[in-house]
C-alpha positions in Angstrom: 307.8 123.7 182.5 308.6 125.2 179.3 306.6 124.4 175.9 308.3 124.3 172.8 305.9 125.0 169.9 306.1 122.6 167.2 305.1 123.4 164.0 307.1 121.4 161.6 309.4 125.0 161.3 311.4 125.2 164.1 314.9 124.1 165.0 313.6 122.0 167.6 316.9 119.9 168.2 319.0 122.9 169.1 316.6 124.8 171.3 315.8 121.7 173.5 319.5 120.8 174.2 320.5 124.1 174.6 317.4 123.8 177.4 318.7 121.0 178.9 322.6 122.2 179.0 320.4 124.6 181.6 318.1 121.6 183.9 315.3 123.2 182.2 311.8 121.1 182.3 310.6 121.1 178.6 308.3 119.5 176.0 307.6 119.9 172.5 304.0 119.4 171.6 301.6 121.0 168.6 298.8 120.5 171.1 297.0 123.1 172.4 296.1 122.2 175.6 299.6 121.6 176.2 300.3 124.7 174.9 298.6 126.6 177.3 299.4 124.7 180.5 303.2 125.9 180.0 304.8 128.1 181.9 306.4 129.6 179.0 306.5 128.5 175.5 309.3 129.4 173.3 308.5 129.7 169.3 311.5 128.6 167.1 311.4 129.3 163.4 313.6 128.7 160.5 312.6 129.7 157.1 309.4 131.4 155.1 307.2 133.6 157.5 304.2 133.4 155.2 304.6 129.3 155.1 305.4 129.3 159.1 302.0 131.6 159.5 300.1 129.0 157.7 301.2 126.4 159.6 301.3 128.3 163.5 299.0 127.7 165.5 298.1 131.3 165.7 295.3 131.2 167.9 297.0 129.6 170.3 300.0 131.3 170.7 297.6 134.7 171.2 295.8 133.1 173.7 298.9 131.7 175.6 300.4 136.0 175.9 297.2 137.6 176.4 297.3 135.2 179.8 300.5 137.5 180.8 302.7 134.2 180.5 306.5 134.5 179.0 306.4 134.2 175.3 310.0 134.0 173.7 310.6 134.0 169.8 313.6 133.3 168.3 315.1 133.8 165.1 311.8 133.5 162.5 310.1 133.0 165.8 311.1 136.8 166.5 309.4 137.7 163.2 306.0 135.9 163.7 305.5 138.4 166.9 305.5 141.5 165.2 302.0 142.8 162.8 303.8 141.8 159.2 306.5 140.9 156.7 307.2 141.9 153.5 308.8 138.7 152.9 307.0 136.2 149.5 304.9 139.8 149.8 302.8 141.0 152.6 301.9 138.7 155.2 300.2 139.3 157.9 302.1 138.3 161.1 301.0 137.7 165.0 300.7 141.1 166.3 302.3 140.9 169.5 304.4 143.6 169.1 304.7 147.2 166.4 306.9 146.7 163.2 307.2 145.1 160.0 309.5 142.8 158.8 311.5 143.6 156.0 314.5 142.5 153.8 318.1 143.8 154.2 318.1 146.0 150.4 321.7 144.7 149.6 323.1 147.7 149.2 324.5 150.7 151.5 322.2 153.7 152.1 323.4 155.6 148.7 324.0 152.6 146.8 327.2 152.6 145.8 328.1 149.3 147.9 326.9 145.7 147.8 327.0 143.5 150.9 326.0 140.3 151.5 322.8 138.6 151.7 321.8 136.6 153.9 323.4 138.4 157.0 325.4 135.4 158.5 327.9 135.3 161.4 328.9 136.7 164.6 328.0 140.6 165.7 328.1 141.9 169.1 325.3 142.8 170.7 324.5 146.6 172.3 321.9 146.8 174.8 319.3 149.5 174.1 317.2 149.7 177.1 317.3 147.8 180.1 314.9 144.4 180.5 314.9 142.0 183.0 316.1 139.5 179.5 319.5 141.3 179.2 320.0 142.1 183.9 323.6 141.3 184.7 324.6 140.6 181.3 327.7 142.2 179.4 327.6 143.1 175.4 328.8 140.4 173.5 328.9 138.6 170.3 326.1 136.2 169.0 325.2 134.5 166.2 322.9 135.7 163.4 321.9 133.8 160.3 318.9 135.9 158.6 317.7 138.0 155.7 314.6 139.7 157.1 315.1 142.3 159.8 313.3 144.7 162.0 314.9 147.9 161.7 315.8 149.1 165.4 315.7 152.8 165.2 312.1 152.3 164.5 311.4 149.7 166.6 309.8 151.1 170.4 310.6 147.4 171.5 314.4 147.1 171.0 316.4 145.9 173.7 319.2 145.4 172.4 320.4 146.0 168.1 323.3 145.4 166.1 324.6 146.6 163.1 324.6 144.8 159.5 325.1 148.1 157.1 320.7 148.5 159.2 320.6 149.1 162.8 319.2 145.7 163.4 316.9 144.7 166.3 318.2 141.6 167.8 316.1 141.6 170.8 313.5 143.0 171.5 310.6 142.8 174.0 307.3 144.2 176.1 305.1 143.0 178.8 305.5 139.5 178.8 306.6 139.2 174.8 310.0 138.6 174.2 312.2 137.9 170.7 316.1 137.4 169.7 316.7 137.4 166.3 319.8 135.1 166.6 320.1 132.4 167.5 320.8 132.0 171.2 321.5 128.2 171.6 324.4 128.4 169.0 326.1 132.0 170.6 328.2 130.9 173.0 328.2 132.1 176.5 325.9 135.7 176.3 323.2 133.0 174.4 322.7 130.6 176.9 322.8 133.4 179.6 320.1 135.2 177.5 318.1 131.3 177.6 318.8 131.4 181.3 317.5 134.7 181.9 314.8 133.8 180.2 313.6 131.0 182.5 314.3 133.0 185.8 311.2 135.4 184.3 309.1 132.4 183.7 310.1 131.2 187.4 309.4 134.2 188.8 305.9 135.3 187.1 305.2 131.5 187.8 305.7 132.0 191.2 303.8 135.5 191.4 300.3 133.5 189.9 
């Protein structure tokens, strides 16, 4: 059974459809009782990180990965699990994983091009390191809507990165902590394989306990 955390910053809609394209048991509860009787839980996010750390149930979620259960963030979600974000100035974040969050400058390296901001659209994926979230999976395209980054040659938890004029982490992941900064329920095929891959660890640590 997987929990869908609802803080009134997620894209709820999406993620539970794209849960039930794969027979996935889900609900999507604040509560956290709930919460913690999930197998997994799965924190959506679209928007501020200092308003969606106001409003998450913080606690919670730390209690839920310290008990070694699959944790998987996506898009802001992503961004909650790492220590901070320079984003509406510092803000603290959940401190799951190393790294800050920061904002794509706008410019290249030596500033003598402008790109676009908000990074939006399709970029194809290239896996890092293995992790039982990419296993059997091919490099592909996905999509990414998203001003705030984790720079992935810093980034000891990259799985997989991209490039957006930054070496981007788009997924990332230890232990039982996982994040895709794009959005997996809109990217076509490698998304929902990514989604699927993600309940077979949930299955299989459920199964283990």
């Amino acid at each position: 059974m997987i929990g869908i955390v609802d803080y009134g910053m997620g894209n709820l809609f999406s993620v539970s459809k794209a849960l039930e394209r794969l027979n996935a048991d889900y609900f999507i509860t604040s509560d956290k009782d709930k919460l913690l009787q999930a197998d997994a839980l799965i924190l959506p996010g679209v928007g501020s990180f200092r308003d969606a750390m106001e409003l998450l149930p913080a606690a919670t979620i730390k209690e839920f990965a310290a008990s070694g259960k699959p944790l998987l963030g996506i898009c802001l979600g992503m961004q909650l699990l790492f220590e901070s974000s320079e984003e509406n100035g510092f803000t603290k974040g959940l401190g799951l994983l190393p790294g800050s969050v920061r904002r794509f400058p706008g410019t290249t390296n030596d500033s003598s091009t402008a790109y676009k901001v908000p990074h939006m659209g399709w970029n194809q994926l290239e896996f890092v390191k293995p992790s039982p979230l990419t296993a059997n999976l091919n490099e592909d395209y996905v999509y990414f809507v998203h001003s705030y980054f984790i720079n992935a040659e810093n980034s000891p938890v990259t799985i997989a990165k991209t490039n957006y004029h930054e070496q981007v982490a788009a997924v990332v992941g230890r232990d039982n902590i996982f994040g895709m900064q794009f959005h997996p329920e809109k990217s076509s095929k490698l998304g929902m394989a990514l989604l699927d891959n993600f309940l077979k660890i949930a299955a299989e640590r459920n199964a283990v306990r």
